[in-house]
C-alpha positions as CSV (number, residue, x, y, z in Angstrom):
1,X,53.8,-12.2,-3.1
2,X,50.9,-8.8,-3.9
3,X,49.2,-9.0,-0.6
4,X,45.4,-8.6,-1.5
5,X,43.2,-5.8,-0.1
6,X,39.6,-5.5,1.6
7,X,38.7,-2.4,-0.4
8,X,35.5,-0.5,1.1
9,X,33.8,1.7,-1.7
10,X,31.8,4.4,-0.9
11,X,29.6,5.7,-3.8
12,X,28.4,9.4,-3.2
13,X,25.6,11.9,-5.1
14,X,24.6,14.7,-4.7
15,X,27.5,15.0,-1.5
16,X,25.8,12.3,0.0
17,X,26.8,8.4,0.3
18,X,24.2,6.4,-1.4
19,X,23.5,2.3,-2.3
20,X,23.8,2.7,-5.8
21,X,21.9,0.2,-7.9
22,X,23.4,-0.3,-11.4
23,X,24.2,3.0,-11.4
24,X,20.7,3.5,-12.3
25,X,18.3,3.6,-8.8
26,X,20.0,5.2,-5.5
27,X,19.2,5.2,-2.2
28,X,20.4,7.8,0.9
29,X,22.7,6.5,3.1
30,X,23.9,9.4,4.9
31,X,27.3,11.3,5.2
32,X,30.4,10.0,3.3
33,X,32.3,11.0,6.6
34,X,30.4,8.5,8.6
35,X,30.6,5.5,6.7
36,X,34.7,6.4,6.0
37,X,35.5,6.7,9.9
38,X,33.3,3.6,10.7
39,X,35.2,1.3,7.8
40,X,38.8,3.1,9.3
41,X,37.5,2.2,12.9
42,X,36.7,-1.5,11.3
43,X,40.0,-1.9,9.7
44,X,39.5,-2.1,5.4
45,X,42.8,-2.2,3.7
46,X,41.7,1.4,1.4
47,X,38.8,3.2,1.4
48,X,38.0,4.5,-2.3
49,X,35.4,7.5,-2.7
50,X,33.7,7.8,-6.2
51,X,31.6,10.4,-6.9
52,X,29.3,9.5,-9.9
53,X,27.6,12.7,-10.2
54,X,30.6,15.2,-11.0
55,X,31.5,14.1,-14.3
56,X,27.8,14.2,-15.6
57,X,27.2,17.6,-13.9
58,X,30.2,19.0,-15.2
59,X,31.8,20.1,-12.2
60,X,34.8,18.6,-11.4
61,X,36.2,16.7,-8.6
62,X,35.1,17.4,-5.1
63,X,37.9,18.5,-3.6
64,X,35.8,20.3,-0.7
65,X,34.7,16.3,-0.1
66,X,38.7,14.8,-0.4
67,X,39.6,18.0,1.9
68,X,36.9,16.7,4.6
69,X,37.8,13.2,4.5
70,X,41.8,14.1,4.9
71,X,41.1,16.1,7.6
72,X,40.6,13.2,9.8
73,X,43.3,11.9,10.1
74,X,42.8,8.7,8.3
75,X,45.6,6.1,8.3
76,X,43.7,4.0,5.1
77,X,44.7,4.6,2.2
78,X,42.3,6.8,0.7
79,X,41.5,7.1,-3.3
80,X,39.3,9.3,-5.3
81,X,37.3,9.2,-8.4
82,X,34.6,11.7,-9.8
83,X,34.8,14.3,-12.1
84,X,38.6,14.2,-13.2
85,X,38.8,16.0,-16.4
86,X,42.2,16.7,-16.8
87,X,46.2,16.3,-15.8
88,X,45.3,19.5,-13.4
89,X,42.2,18.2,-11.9
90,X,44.1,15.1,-11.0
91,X,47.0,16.5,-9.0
92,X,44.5,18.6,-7.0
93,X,42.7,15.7,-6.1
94,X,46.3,14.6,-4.8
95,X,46.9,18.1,-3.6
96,X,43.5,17.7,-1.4
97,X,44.6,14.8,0.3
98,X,44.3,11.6,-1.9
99,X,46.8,8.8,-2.4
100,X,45.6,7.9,-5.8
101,X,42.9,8.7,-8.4
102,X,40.4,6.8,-10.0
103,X,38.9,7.6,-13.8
104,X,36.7,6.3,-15.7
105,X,34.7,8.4,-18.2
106,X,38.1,10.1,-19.0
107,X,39.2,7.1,-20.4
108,X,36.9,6.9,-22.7
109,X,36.2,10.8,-23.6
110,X,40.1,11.1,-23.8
111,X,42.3,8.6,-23.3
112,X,45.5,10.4,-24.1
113,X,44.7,12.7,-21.1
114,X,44.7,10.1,-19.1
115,X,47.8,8.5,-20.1
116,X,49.1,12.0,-19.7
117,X,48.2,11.6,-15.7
118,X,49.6,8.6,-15.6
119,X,53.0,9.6,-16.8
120,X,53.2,12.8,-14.4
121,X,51.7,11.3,-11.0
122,X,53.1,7.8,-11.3
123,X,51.1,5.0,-13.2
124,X,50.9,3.1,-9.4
125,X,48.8,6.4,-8.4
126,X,46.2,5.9,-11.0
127,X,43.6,3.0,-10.9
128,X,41.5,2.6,-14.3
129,X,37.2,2.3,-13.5
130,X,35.4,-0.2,-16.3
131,X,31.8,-0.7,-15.6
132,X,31.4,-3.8,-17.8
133,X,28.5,-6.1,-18.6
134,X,27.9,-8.7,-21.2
135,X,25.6,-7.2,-23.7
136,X,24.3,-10.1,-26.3
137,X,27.7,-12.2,-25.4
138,X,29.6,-9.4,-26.1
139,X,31.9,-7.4,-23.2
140,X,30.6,-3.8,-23.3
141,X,31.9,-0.2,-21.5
142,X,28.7,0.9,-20.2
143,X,29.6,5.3,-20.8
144,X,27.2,6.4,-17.4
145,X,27.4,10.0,-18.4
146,X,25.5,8.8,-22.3
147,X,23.5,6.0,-20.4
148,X,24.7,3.7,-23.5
149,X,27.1,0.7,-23.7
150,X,29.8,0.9,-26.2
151,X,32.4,-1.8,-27.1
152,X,35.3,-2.3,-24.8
153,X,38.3,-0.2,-26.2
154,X,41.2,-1.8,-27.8
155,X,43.2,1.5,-26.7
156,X,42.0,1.1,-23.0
157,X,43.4,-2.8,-23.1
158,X,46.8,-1.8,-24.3
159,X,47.0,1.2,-21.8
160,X,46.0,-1.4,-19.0
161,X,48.2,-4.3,-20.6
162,X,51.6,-2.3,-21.2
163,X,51.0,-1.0,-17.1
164,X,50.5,2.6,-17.7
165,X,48.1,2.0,-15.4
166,X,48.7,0.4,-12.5
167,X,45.1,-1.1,-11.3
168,X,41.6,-1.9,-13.1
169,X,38.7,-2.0,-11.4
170,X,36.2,-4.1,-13.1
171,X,32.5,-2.9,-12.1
172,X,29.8,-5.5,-12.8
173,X,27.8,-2.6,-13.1
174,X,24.1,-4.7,-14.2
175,X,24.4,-6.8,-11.1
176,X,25.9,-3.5,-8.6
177,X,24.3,-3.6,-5.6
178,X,22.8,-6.8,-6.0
179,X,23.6,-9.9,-3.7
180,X,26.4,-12.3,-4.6
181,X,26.4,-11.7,-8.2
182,X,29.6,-10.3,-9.8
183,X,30.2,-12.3,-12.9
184,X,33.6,-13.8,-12.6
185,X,33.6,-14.4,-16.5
186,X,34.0,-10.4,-16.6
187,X,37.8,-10.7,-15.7
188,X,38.7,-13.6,-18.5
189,X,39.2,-10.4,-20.8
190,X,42.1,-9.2,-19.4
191,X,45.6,-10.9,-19.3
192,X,47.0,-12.7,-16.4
193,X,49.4,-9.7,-15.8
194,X,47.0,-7.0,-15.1
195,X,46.0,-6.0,-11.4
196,X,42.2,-6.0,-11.3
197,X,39.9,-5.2,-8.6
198,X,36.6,-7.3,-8.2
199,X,33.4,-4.8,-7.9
200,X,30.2,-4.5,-7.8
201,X,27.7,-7.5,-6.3
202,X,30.1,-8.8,-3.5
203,X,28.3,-9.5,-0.4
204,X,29.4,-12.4,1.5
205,X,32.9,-13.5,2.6
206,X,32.9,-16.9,0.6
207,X,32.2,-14.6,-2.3
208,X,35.5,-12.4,-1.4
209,X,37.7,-15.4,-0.5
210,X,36.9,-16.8,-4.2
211,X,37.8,-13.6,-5.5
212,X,40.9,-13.3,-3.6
213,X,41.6,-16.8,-4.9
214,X,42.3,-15.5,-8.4
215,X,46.1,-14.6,-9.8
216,X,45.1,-11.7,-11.4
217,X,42.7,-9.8,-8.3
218,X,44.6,-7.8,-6.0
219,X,41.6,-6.3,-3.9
220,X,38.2,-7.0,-4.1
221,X,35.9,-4.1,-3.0
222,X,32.5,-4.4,-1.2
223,X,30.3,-1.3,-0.5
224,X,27.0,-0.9,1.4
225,X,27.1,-4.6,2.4
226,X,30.1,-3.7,4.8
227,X,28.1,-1.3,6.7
228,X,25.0,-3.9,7.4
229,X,26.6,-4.6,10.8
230,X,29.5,-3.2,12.8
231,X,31.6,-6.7,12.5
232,X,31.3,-7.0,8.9
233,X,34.7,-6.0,8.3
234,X,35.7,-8.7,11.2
235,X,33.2,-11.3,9.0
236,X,35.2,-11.2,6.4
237,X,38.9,-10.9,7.0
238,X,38.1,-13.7,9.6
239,X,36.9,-15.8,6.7
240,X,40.3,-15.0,5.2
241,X,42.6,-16.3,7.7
242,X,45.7,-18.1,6.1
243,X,45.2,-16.3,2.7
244,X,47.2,-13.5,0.9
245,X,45.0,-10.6,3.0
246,X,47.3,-7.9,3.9
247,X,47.7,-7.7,7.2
């Protein structure tokens, strides 16, 4: 049996970690270092680091930033995602100190490239980003670098189907940041194969054990709500006691 993870995401602009609001309104939080050894020191299962302004801005990933955070020794897994533009971008991020790489606007400006990664770094090193939303009862890719919301590939779902990559995680990206409100309906669209991670508007730990409770999740990530309070991480493994949680 998949043991599930306690994923904590840290979402950084600018070089700082922010609370990011439907990737639309941000507030400061302070340095990406601090909240990563606080959520080590806690005990999350992977600590995953996406940068949202690198692919708008052109400037790659930060591997300054991975560098940094693999300095310190972490023993969490540790993946990246921000400003991957290529096969070459992607093994650097490796190179720097990641275990895996997350895209997202890659897969929809060039899909190909991003199979391409896949096939050289290992399909299990590659998780798949899809900020989704139901837009007039349709599911729709909102594209944050265009600020628009285009249909959900057909491309993307065979990519994800046939496991050339390995992980999806599903962002409910109109209700990120928000309290208790990922929209579970958001992961009917994908088959009962696919490893999916559960993102954006998870707060509590009834919300997470629901999440765990489904076939298809295999980590459910939580970001600023895990740094409220010291014992968060405590919170809500200890509401997961019996469960599939990797220990």
């Amino acid at each position: 049996m998949i043991k599930k993870r306690l994923i904590g995401v840290i979402t950084v602009k600018n070089s700082i970690a922010v609370q990011s609001m439907e990737y639309s309104h941000y507030l400061p939080i302070g340095a990406p270092e601090v909240l990563i050894e606080n959520l080590e020191r806690w005990g999350v299962d992977e600590i995953i680091v996406l940068s949202i302004d690198r692919s708008q801005s052109k400037l790659g990933p930060d591997l300054k930033l991975i560098s940094r955070i693999a300095s310190m020794g972490l023993t969490t897994p540790l993946s990246y995602g921000g400003g991957i533009r290529s096969l070459e971008d992607a093994v650097s991020v490796i190179q720097s100190g990641a275990e895996r790489v997350v895209l997202d606007s890659l897969l929809i400006k060039d899909l190909n490239q991003a199979l391409q990664i896949s096939r050289v770094i290992g399909a299990q090193a590659l998780i798949a980003s899809m900020p989704l939303a139901f837009i007039k009862n349709k599911l729709m890719h909102f594209d944050y670098i265009k600020k628009s919301h285009l249909q959900v590939s057909d491309h993307i779902l065979d990519a994800i189907n046939s496991r050339k990559i390995s992980e999806v995680m599903i962002i409910d990206h109109k209700n990120e940041g928000l309290k208790s409100s990922f929209q579970e309906e958001l992961l009917n669209h994908f088959a009962k194969k696919c490893n999916l991670i559960a993102f954006g508007g998870v707060s509590t730990p009834k919300q997470v054990k629901k999440l765990m409770g489904i076939g298809s999740i295999v980590g459910v990530g939580v970001g600023n709500f895990l740094n409220y309070k010291e014992h968060s991480v405590d919170l809500f493994k200890g509401n997961l006691k019996g469960s599939v949680l990797r220990s």
